[in-house]
N, C-alpha and C positions, 0 to 999 in steps of 0.2 A: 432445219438449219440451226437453231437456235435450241436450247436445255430450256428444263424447266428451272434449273438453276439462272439462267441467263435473262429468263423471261421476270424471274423472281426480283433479282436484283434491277434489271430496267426499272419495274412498279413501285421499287423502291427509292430510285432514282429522279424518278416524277414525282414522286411524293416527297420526295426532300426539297426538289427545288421550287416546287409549288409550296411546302410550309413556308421555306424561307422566303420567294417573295414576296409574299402577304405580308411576312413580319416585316422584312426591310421596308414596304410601303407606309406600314403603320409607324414605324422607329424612324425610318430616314426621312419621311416628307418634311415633321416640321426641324432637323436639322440642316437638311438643304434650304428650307425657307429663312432658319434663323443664318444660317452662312451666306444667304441672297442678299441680305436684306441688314445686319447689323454692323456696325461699326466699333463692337467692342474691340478691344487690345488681344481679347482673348482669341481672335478667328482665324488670324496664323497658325496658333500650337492647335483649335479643332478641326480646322481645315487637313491641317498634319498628321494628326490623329485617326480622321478617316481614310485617307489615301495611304496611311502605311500599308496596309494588304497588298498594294502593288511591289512595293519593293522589299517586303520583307518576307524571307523563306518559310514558306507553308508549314512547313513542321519546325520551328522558333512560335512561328503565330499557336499550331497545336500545342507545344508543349508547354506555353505558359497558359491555355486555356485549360489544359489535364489538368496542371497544378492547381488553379483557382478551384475549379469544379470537385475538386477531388476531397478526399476525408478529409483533409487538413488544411483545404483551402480556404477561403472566404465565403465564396459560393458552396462549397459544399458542404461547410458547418451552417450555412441560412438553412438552405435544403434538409439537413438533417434535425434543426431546431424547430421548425417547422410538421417536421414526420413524411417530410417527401423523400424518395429514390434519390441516390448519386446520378449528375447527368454522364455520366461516363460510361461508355461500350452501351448506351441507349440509343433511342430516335435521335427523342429531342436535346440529347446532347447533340448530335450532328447538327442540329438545327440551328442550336445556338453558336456555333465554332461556323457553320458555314454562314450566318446572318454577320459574322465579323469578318467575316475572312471575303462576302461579297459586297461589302457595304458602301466602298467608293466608286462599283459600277451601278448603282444605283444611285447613291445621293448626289455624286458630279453631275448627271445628266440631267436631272429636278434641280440642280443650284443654277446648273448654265441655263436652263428653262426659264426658272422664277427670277434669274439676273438681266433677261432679255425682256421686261416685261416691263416699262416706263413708271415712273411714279404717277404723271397724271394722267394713267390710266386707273388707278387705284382712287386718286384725287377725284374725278371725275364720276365716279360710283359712289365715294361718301358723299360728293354732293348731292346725290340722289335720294339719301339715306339710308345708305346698303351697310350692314353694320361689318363686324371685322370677319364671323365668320359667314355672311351674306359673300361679301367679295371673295373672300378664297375660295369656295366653291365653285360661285358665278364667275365668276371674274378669272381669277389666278389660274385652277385647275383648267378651265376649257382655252386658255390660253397658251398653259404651258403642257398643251396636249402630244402633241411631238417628243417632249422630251419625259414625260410619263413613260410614253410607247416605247422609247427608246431602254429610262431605267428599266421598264418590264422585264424588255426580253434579254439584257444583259445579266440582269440579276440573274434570271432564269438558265439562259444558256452558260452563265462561268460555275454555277451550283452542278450542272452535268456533270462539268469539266474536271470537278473538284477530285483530289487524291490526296495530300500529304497531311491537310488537316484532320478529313473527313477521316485517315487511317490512322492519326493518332489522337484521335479522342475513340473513336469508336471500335476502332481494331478492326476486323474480318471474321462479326457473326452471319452467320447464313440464314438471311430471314430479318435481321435484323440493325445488321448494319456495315451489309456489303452490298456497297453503289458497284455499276458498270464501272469504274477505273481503277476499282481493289480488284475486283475478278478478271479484269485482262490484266492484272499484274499478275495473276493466279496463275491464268492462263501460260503467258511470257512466261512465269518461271517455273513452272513443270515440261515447257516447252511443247507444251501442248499448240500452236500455232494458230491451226486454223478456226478456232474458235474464237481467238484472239481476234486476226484478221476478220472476222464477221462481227465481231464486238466496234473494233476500234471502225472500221467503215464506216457503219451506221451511223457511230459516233460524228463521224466525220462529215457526213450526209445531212446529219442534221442539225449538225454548226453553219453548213455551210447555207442552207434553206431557211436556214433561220436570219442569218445576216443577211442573206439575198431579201428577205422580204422585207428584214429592216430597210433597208438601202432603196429599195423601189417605192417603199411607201412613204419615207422619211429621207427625200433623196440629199438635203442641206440642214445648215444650220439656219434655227428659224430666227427671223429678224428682230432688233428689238421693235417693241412696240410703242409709240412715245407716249 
């Protein structure tokens, strides 16, 4: 049913959205912990900041990460001063365009987690003398275990989904940096059909097993803790 073109791009499609959410784990936990948790003046405009991805047009978000990446950008005069590759039509360019472009389905659901989580329950741990990163571990992470689960599979499952940024940072190398939603755009416009339809299914099968298992294992919103 499936090409080896078809089979190629899926292995590359898991491997993108497993880089990225590693990296949004690492990147996003302590800014969901510092937008739990701070009262600066500044957490409107970084609150802002992160949830753009939702309403701002995938290819505006690509094309100002080409820019930056690129020979004349910011990022890519560091990259080039340093002796590293342009991240552009690469991996880990997608990596990094899809770590921005999935960043507010992971760090909302760790903020709404680490904000449902009482102060004297933290109170209660230093007085035991659990130091700072004693309780995030103990304490914070096995608490805000739901909404971990939660960012997991969202980062994971919108990195699938991904098309306009992933196709313009990376274009449509084969092998390289065509996910499953550039090749049923392939597919779609040679009109080639039914590959399509076997493509997008799938796709569809397992967005939708994917939320199913969200939903049965993580059936609410978890309560605060005082």
């Amino acid at each position: 049913m499936f090409s080896s073109a078809d089979l190629a791009a899926a292995a590359l499609t898991l491997r993108l959205a497993g880089a990225t959410t590693l990296v949004l784990l690492v990147v996003g936990t302590p800014i969901a912990w510092w937008l739990a948790r701070t009262r600066s003046r500044l957490k409107p405009a970084v609150g802002a900041i992160v949830a753009l991805p939702l309403v701002l047009p995938p290819t505006v978000l690509g094309f100002y990460l080409l820019v930056a990446m690129g020979p004349e950008g910011p990022l890519g005069r560091l990259m080039q001063s340093v002796g590293l590759p342009l991240l552009p039509f690469t991996f880990w360019g997608l990596v990094v365009a899809s770590v921005f472009y999935s960043m507010p389905f992971v760090v909302q659901p760790l903020q709404q987690a680490f904000e449902a989580i009482g102060e004297t329950t933290l109170e209660a741990a230093a007085t035991l003398r659990a130091g700072a990163w004693d309780r995030f571990f103990h304490v914070v992470l096995p608490l805000a275990r739901p909404g971990l689960l939660t960012a997991i599979v969202l980062g994971f499952a919108h990195t699938m989904g991904e098309f306009g940024v992933v196709l313009m940072i990376g274009g449509n190398i084969p092998g390289q940096t065509r996910v499953l939603s550039v090749l049923i755009f392939d597919h779609v416009e040679a009109l080639d059909y039914a590959p399509a339809h076997a493509l997008s299914a799938a796709m569809l099968g397992f967005s939708f097993v994917v939320l199913l298992l969200l939903y049965a294992f993580n059936p609410g919103r978890r309560k605060a803790v005082p």
